[in-house]
KOLDO-107937 format. One line per 2 residues: number of its first residue (from 1); for each residue x, y, z of N, C-alpha, C, CB. Coordinates in Angstrom, 2 decimals, m for minus. Atoms other than C-alpha are relative to their C-alpha. Glycine has a CB too. Example, Ala and Ser with C-alpha at 12.3 -4.5 7.8 and 13.67 -1.06 7.14 Angstrom:
1	0.89:m1.19:0.00:12.30:m4.50:7.80:0.90:1.20:0.00:m0.99:0.03:1.25 | m0.82:m1.19:m0.06:13.67:m1.06:7.14:m0.77:1.09:0.73:0.41:0.46:m1.42
! end
This chain:
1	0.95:0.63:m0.89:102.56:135.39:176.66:m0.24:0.89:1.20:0.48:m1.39:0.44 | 0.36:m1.00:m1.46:100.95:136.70:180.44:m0.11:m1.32:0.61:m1.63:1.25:0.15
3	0.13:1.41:m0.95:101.39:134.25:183.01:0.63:0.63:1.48:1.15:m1.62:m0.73 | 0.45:m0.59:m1.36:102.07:136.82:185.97:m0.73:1.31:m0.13:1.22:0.24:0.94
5	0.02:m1.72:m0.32:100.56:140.25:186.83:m0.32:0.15:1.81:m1.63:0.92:m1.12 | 0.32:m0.53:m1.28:99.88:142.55:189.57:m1.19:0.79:0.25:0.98:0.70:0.38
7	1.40:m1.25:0.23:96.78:144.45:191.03:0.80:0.39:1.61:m2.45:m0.70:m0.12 | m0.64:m0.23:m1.09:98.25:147.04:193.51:m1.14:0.22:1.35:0.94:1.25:m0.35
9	0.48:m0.57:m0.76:95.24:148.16:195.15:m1.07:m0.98:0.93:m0.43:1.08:m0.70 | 1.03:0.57:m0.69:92.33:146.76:197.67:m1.07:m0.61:m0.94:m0.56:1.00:0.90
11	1.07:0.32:0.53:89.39:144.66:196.20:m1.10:0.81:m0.21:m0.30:m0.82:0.53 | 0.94:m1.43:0.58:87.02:147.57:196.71:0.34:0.78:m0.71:m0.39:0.90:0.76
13	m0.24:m1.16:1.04:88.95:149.69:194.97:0.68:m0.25:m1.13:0.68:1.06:0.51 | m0.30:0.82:1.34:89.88:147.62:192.18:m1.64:0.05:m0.73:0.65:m1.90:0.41
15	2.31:m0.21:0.51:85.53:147.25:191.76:m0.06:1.24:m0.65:m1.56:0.31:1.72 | 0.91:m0.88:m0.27:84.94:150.80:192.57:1.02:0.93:m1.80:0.00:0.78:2.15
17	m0.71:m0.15:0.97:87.75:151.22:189.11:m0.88:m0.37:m1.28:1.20:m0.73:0.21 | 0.64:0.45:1.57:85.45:149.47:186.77:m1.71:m0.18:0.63:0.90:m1.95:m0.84
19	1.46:m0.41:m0.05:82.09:150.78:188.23:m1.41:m0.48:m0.92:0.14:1.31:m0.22 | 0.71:0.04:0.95:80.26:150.03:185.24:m0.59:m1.62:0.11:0.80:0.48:m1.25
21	0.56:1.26:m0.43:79.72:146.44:186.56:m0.34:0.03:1.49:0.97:m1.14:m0.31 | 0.29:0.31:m1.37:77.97:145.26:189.57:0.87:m1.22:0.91:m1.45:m0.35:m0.07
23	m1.19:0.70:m0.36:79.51:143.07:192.12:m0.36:m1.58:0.25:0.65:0.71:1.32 | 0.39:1.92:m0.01:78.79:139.20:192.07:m0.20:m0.34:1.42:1.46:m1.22:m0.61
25	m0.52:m0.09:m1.79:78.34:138.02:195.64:0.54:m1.54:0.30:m1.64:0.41:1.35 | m0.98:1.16:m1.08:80.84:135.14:195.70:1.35:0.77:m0.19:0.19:m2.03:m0.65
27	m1.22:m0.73:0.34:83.48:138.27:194.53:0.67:0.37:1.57:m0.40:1.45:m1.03 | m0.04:m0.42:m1.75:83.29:139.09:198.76:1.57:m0.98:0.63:m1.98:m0.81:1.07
29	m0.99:0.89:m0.44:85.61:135.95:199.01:1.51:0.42:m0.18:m0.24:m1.21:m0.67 | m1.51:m0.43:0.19:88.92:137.13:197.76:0.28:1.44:0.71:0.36:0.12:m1.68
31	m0.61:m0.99:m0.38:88.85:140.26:199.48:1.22:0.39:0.84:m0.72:0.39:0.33 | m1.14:0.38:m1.22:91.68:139.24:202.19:0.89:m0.23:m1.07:m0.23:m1.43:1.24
33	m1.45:0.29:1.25:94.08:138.22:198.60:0.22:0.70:m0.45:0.13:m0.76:m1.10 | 0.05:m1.22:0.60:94.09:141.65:197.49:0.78:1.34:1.12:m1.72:0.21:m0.34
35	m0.93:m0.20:1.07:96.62:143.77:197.11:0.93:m1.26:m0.07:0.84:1.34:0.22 | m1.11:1.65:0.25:98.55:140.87:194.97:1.13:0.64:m1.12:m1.14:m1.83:m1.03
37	m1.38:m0.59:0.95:101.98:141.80:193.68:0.00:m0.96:m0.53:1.50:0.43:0.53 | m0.27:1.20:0.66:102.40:138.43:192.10:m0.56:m0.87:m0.20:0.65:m0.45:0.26
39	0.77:0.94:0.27:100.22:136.85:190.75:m0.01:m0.94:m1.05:m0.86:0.44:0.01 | m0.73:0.90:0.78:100.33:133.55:189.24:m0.87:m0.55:m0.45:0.90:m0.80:0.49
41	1.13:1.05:0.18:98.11:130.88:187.56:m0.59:m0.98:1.08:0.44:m0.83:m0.98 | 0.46:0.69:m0.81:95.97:128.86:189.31:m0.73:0.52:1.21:0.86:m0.65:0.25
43	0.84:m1.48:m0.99:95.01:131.72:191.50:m1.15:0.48:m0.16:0.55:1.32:m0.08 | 1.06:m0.60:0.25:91.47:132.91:191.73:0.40:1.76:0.07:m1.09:m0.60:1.06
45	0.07:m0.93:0.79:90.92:136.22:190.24:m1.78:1.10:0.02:0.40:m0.89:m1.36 | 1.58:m0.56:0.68:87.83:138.90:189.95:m0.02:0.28:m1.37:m0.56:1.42:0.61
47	m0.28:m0.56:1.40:87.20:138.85:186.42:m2.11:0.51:m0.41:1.01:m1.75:m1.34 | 0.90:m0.40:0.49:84.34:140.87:184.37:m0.90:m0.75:m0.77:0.36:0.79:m0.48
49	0.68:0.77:1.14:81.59:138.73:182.71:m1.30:0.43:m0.10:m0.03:m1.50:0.18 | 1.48:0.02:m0.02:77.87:139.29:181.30:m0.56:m0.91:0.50:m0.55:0.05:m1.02
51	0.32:1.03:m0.56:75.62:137.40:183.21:m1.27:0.73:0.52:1.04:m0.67:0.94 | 1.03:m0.69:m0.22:72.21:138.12:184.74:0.70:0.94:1.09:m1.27:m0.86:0.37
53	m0.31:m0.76:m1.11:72.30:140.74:187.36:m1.25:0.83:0.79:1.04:0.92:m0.50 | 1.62:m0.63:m0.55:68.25:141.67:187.67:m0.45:m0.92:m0.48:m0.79:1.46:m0.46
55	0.98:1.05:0.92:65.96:138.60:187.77:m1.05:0.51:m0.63:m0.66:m1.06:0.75 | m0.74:1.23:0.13:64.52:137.85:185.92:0.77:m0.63:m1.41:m0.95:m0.91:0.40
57	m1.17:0.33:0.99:66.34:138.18:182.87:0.54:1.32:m0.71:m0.52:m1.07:m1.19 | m0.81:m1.09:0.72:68.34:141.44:182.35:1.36:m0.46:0.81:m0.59:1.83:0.25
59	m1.67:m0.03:0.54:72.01:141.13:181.83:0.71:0.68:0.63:0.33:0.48:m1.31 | m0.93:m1.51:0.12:74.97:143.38:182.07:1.47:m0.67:0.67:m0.81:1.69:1.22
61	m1.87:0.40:0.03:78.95:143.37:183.02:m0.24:m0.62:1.92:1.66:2.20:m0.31 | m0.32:0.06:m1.21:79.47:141.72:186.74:1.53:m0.42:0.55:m0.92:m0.79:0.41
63	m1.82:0.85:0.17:82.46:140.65:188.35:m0.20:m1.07:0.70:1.59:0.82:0.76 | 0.22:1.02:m0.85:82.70:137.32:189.67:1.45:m0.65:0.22:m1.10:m0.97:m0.59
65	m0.80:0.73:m0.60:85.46:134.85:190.81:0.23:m0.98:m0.87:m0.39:m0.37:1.17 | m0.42:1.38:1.03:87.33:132.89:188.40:1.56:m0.46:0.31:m0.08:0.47:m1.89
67	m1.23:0.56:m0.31:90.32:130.61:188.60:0.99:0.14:m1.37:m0.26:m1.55:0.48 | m1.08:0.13:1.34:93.71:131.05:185.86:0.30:m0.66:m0.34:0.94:0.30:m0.19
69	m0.61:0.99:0.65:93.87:128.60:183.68:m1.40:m0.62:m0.99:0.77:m1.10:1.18 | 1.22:0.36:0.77:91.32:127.42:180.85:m0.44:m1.87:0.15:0.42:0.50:m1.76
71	0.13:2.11:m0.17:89.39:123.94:181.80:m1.38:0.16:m0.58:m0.01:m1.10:2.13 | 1.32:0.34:m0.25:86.27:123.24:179.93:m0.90:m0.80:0.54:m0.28:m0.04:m0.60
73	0.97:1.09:m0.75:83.43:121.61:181.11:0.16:m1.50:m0.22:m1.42:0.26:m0.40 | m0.35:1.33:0.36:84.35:118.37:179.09:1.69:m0.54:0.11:m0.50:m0.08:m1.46
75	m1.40:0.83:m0.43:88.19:118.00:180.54:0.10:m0.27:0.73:1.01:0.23:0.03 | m0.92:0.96:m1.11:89.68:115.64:182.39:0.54:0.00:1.11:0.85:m0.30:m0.27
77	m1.64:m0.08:m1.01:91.73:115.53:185.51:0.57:m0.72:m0.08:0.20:0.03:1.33 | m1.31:0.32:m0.22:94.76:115.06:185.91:0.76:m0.22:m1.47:0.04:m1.27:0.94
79	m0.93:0.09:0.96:95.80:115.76:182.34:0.82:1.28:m0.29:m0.65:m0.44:m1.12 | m1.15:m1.62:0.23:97.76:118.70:180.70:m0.36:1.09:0.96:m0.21:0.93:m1.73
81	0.73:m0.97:m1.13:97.92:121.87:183.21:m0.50:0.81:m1.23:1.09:0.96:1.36 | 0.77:m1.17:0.70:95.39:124.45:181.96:0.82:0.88:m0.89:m0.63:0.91:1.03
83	m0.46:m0.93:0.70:96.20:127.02:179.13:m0.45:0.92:0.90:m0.35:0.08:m1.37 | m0.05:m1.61:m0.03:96.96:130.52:180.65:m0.64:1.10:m0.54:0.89:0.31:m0.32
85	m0.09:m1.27:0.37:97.09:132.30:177.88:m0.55:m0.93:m1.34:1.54:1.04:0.16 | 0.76:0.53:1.33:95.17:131.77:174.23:m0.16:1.10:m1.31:m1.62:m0.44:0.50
87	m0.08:m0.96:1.82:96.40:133.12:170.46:m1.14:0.38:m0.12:0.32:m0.89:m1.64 | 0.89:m0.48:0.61:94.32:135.32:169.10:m0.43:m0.22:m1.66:0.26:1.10:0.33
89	m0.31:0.63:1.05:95.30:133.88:166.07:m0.76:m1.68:m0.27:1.51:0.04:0.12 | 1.03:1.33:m0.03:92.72:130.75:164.98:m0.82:m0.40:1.32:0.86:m1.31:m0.30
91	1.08:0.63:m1.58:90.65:131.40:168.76:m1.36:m0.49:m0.96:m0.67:1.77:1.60 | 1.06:0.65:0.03:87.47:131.09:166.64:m0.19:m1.12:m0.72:m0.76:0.67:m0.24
93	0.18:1.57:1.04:87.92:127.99:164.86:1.00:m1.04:1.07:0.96:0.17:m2.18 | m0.61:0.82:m0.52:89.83:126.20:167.67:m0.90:m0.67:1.13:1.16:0.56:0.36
95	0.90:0.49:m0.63:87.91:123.73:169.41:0.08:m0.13:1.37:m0.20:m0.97:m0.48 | 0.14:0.04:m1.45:88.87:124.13:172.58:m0.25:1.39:0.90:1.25:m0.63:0.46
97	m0.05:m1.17:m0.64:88.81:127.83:172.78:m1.34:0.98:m0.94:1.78:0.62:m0.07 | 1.08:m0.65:0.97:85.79:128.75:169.78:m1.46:0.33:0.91:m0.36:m1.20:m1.40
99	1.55:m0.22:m0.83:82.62:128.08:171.96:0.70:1.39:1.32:m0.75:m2.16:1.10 | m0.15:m0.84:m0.82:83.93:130.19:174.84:m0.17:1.66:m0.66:1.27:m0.39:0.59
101	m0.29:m1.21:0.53:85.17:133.04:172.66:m0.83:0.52:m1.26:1.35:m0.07:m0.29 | 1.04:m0.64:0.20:81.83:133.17:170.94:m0.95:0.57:1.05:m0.52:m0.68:m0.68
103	1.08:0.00:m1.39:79.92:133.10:174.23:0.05:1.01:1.21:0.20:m1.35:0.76 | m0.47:m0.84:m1.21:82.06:134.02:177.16:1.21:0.10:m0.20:m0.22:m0.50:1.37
105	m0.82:m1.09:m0.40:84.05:136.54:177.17:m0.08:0.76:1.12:m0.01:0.76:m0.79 | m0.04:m1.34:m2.16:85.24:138.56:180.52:1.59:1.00:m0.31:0.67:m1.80:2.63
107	m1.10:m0.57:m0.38:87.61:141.05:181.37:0.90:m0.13:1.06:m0.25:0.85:0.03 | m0.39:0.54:m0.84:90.16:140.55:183.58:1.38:1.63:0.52:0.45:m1.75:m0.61
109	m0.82:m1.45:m0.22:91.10:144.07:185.42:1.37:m0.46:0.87:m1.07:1.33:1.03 | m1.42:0.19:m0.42:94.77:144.38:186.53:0.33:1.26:0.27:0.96:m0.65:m0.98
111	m0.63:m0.87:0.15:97.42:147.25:187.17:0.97:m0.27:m0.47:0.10:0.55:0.74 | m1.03:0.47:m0.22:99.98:145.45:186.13:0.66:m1.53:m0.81:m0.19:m0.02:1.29
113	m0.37:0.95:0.20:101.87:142.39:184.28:1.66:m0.17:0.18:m0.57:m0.21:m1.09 | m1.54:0.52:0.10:105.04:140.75:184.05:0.67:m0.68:m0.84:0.30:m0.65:0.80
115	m0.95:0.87:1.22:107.71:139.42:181.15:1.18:m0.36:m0.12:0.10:0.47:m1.01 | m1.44:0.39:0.07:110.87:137.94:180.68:0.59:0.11:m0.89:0.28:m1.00:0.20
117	m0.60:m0.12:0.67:113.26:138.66:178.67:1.07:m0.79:m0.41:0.09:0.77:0.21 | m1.39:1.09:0.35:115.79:136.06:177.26:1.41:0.84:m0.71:m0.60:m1.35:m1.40
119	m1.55:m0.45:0.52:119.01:138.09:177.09:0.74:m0.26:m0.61:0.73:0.06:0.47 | m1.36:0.53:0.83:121.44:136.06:175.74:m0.24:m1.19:m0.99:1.17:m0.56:1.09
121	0.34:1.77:0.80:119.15:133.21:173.82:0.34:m1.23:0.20:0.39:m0.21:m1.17 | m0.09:1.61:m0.44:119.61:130.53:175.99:m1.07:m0.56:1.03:1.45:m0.28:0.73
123	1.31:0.70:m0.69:116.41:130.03:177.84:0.46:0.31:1.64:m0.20:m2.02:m0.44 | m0.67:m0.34:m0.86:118.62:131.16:180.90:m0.07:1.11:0.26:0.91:m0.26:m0.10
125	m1.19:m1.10:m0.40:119.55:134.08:183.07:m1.34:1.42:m0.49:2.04:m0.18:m1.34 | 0.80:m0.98:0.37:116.23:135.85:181.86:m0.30:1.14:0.85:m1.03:m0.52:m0.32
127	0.15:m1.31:m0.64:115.70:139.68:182.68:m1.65:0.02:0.26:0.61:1.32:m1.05 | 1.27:m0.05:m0.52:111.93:139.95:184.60:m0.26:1.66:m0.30:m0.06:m0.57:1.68
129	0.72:m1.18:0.45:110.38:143.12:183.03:m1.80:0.28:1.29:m0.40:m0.50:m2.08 | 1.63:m0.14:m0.17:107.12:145.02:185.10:m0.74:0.52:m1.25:m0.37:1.06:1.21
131	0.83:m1.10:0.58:104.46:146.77:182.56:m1.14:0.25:0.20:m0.06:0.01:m1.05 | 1.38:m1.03:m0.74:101.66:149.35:183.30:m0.35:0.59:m1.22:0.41:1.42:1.34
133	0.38:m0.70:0.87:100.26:151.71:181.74:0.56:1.57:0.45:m1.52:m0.27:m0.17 | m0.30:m1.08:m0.24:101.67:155.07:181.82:m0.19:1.01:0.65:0.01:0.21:m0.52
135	0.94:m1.10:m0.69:99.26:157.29:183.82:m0.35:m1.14:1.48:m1.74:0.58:m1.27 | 0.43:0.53:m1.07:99.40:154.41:186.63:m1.04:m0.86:0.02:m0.21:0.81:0.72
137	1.59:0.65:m0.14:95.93:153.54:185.92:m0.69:m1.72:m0.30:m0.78:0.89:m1.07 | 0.39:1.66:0.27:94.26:150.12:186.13:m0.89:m0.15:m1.67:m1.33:m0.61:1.57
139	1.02:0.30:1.54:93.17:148.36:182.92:m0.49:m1.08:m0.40:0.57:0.23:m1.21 | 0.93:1.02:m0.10:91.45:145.31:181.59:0.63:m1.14:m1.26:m1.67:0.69:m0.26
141	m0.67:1.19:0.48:93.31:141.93:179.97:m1.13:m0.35:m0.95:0.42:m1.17:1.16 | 1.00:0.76:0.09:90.46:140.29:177.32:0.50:m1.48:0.24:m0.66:0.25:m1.26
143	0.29:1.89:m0.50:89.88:136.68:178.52:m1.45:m0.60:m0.52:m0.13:m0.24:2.04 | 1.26:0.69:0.67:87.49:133.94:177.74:m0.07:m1.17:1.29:0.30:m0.73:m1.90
145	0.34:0.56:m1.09:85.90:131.94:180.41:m0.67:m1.44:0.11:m0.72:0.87:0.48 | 0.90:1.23:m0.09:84.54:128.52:181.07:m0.15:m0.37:1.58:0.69:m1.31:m0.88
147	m0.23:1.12:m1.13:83.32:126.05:183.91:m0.10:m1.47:0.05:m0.76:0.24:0.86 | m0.36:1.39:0.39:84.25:123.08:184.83:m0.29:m0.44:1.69:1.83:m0.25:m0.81
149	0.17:0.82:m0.84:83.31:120.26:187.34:0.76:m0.51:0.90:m0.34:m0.65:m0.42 | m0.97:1.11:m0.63:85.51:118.60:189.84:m0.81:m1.28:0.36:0.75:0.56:1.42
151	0.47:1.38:m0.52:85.17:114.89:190.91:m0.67:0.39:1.23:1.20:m1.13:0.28 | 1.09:0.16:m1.14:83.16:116.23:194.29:m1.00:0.72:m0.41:0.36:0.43:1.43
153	0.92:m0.42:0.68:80.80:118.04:192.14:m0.07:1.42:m0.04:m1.03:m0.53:0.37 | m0.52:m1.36:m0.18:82.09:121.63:192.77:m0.14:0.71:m1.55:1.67:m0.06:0.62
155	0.44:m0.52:1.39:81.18:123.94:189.91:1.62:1.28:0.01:m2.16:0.91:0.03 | m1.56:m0.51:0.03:85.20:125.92:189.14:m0.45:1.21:m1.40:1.52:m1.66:m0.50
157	0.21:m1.02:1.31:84.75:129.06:186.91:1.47:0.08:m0.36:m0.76:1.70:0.32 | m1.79:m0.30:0.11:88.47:129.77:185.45:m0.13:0.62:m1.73:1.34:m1.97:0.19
159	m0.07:m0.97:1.53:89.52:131.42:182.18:1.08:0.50:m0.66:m0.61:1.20:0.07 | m1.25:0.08:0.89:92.78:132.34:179.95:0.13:1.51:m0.60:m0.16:m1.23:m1.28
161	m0.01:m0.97:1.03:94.23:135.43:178.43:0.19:m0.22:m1.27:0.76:0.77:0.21 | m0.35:m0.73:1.44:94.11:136.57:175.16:1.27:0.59:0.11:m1.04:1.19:m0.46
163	m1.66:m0.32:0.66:97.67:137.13:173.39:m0.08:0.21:m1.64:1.21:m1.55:0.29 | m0.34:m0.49:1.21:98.65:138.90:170.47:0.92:0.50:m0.30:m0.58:0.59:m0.35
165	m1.34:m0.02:0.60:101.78:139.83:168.49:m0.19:1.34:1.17:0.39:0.14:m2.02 | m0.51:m1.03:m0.64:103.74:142.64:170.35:m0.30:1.25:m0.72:1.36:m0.19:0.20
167	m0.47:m0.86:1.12:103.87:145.91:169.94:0.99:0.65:0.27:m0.84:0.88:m0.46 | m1.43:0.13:0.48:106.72:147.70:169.16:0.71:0.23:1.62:0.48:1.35:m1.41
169	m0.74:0.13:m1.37:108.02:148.39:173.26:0.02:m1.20:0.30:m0.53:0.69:1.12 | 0.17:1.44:m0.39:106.83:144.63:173.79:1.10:m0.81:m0.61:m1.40:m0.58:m0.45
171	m1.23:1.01:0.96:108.93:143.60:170.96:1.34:0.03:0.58:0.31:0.58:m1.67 | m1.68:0.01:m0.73:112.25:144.64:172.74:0.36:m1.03:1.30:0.34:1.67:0.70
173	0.23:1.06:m1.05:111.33:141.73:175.46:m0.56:m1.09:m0.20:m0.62:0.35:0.91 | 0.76:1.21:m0.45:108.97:139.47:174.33:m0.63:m0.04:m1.57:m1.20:0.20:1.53
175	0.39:0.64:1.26:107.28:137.78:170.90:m1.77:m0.18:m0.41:0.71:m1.47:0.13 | 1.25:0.39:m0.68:104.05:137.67:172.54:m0.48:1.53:0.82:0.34:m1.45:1.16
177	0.07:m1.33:m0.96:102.01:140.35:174.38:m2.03:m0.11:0.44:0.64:1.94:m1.26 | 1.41:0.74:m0.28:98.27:139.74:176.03:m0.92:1.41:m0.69:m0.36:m0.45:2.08
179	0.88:m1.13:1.00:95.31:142.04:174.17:m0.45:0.73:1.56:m1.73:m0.83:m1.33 | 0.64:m0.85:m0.69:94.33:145.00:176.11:m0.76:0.60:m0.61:0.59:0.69:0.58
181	0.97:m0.69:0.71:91.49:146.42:175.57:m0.48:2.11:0.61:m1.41:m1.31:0.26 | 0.23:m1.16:m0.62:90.67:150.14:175.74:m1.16:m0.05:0.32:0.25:1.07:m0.61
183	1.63:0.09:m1.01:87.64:151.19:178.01:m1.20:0.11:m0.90:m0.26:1.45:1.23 | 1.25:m0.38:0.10:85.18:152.10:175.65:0.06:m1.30:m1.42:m0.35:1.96:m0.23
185	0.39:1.61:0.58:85.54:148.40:173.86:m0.57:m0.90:1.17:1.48:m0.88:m0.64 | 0.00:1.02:m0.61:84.89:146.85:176.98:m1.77:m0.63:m0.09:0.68:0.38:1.45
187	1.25:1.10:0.21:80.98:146.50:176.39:m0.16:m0.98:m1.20:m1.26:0.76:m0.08 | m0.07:1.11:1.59:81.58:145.03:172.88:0.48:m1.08:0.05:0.80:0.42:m1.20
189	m0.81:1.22:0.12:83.89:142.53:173.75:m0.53:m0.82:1.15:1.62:0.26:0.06 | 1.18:0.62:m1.10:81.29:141.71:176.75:m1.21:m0.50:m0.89:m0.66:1.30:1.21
191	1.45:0.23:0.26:78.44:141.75:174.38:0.02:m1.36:m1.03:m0.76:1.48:m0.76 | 0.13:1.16:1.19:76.78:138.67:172.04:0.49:m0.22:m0.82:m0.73:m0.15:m0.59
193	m0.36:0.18:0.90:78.54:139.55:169.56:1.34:m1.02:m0.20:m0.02:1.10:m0.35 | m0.63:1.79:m0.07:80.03:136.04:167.90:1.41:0.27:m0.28:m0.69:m1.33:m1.37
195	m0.88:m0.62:0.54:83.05:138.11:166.31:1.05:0.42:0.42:m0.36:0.67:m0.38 | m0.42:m1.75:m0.05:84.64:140.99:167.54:1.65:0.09:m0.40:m0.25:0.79:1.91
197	m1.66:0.32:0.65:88.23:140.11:165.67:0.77:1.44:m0.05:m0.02:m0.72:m1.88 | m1.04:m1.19:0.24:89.63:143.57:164.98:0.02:0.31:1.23:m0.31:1.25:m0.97
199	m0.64:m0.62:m1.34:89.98:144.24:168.88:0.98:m0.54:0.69:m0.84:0.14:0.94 | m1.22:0.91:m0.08:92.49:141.35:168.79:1.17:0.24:m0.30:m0.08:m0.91:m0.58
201	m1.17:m0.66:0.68:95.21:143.82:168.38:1.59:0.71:1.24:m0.95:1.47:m0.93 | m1.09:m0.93:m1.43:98.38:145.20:170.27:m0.65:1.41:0.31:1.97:0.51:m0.61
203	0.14:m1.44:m0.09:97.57:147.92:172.17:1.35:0.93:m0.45:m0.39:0.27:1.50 | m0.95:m1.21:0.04:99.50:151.29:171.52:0.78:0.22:1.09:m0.66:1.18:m0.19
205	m0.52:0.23:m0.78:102.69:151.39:172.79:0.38:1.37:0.85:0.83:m0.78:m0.48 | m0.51:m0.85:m0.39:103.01:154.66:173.43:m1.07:0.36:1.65:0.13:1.02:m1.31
207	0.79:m0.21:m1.33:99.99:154.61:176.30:0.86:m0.94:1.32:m1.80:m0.66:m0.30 | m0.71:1.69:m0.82:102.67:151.55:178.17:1.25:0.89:0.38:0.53:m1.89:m1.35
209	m1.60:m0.34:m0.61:105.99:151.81:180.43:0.18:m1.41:0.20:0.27:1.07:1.61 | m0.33:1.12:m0.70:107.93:148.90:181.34:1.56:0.43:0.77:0.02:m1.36:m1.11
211	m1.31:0.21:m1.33:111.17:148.51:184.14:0.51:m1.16:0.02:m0.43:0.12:1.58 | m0.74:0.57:m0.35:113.57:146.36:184.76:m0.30:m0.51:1.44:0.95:0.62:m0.26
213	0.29:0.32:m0.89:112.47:144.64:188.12:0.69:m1.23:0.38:m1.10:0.06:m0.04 | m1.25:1.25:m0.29:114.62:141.95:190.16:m0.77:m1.25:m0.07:0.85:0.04:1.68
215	0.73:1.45:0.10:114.33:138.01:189.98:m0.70:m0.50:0.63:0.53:m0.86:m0.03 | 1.08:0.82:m1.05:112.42:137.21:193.31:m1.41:0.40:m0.40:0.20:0.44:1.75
217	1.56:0.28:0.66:109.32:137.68:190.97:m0.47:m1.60:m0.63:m0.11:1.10:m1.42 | 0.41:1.50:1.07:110.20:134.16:189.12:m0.19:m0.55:1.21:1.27:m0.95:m1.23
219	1.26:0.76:m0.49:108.03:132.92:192.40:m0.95:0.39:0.39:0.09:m0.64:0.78 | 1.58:m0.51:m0.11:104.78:133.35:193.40:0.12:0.25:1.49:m1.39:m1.24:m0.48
221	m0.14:0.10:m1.27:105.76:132.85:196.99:0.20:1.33:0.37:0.97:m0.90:0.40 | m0.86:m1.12:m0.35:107.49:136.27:197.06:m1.72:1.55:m0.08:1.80:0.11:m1.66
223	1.23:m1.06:0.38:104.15:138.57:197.11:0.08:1.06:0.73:m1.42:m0.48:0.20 | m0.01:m1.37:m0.84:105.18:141.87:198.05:0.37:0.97:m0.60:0.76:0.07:1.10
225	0.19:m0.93:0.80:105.15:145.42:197.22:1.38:0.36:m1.27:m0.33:1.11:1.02 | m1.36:m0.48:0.37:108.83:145.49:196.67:0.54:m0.57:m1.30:0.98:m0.33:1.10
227	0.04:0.46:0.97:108.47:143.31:193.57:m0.29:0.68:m0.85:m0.48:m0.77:0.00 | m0.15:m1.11:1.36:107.68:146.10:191.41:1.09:0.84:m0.06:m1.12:1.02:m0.12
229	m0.66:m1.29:m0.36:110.12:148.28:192.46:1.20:m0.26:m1.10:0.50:0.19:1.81 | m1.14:0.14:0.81:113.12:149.08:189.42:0.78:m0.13:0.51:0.32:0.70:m0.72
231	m1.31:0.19:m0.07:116.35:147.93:189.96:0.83:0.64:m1.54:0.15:m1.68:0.28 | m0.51:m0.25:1.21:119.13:149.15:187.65:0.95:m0.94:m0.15:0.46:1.26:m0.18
233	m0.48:1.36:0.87:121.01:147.21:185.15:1.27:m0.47:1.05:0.66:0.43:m1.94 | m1.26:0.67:m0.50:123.93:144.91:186.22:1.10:0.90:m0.48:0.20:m1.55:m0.54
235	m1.25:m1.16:0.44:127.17:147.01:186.05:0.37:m1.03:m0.88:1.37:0.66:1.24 | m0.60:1.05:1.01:129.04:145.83:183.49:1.94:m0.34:0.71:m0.07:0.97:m2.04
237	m1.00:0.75:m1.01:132.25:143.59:184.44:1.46:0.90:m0.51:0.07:m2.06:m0.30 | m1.74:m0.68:m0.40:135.90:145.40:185.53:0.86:m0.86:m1.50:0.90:m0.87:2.26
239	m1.76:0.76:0.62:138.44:144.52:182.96:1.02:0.32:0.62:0.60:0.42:m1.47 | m1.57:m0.46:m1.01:141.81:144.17:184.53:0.95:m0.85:m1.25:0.21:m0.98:2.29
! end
């Protein structure tokens, strides 16, 4: 699964990273939440979506302001909290996640995620993994997007990662691993097309690093640089 990451740098220069889109103008708002070491659900987000961007009807990638967590237009409040994160496995035949992930699709740029590791198989005591990408460089989560209403009539954009089996560095931590997409998929998996299934794949692990990073990541409260930073392993214990 993905249910934290990080973006290290400024809002402009998170944009001025994925150039190839223009900039939405309610994206202006989050610029003061940026750089976010820890980021959690429920958190607004700039994510990548097609959408107009020249009236009065040409297209193309923008970024706009979405919230983490999948709510369509026809749910409820106050029932289950939002899905995060969404298998890639039966998305287009699942009715809560098919219309989106024919429709809207976005990207959701990052530098950065976070995983846990269950050490000892007891749901306990889990090791907090960072992972990047090897060369530092920022890259792009696929997601699927909806909006949804509140009871004062507020229009809420929000949206969910995509997850797919590990690959093989992922596997040594985790069962689960969110789809990254390389750059020169990102207009395809933006564009009409109702499909695009074979990009629903682990990325290559050899482009990835991950670290060992300490526990004051398992809160959201803790948002600071020093949350990426490696720690090394626990010594192992004195026999006497």
């Amino acid at each position: 699964m993905c249910g934290r990451i990080f973006v290290k740098t400024s809002l402009e220069e998170l944009i001025g990273n994925f150039a190839f889109a223009v900039k939405g103008g309610d994206i202006d708002g989050l610029g003061n939440r940026f750089p976010r070491w820890n980021g959690a659900p429920s958190q607004d987000y700039p994510i990548i979506i097609r959408d107009i961007v020249r009236e009065p009807d040409t297209s193309g990638p923008i970024f706009v302001t979405a919230r983490w967590g999948l709510m369509p237009s026809w749910a409820k409040p106050g029932g289950r909290p939002p899905p995060v994160n969404v298998r890639c496995e039966g998305i287009s035949s699942n009715g809560m996640f098919r219309s989106a992930y024919r429709s809207r699709r976005c990207l959701v740029p990052i530098n950065g995620f976070f995983e846990w590791k269950d050490i000892h198989g007891t749901g306990k005591n889990k090791q907090p993994y960072a992972i990047a990408m090897t060369d530092g460089s920022p890259f792009a989560l696929a997601g699927i997007w909806e909006t949804w209403t509140d009871e004062k009539g507020v229009s809420i954009r929000n949206f969910a990662v995509v997850t797919c089996e590990p690959n093989e560095m992922m596997a040594e931590i985790h069962d689960r691993m969110p789809v990254i997409l390389h750059r020169e998929d990102y207009e395809r998996w933006l564009s009409p097309e109702p499909d695009p299934n074979d990009l629903l794949k682990p990325f290559p692990a050899e482009l990835m690093t991950m670290w060992k990073i300490g526990r004051d990541v398992g809160s959201p409260k803790n948002d600071r640089p020093e949350i990426i930073e490696e720690v090394e392993d626990d010594p192992e214990p004195k026999l006497i």
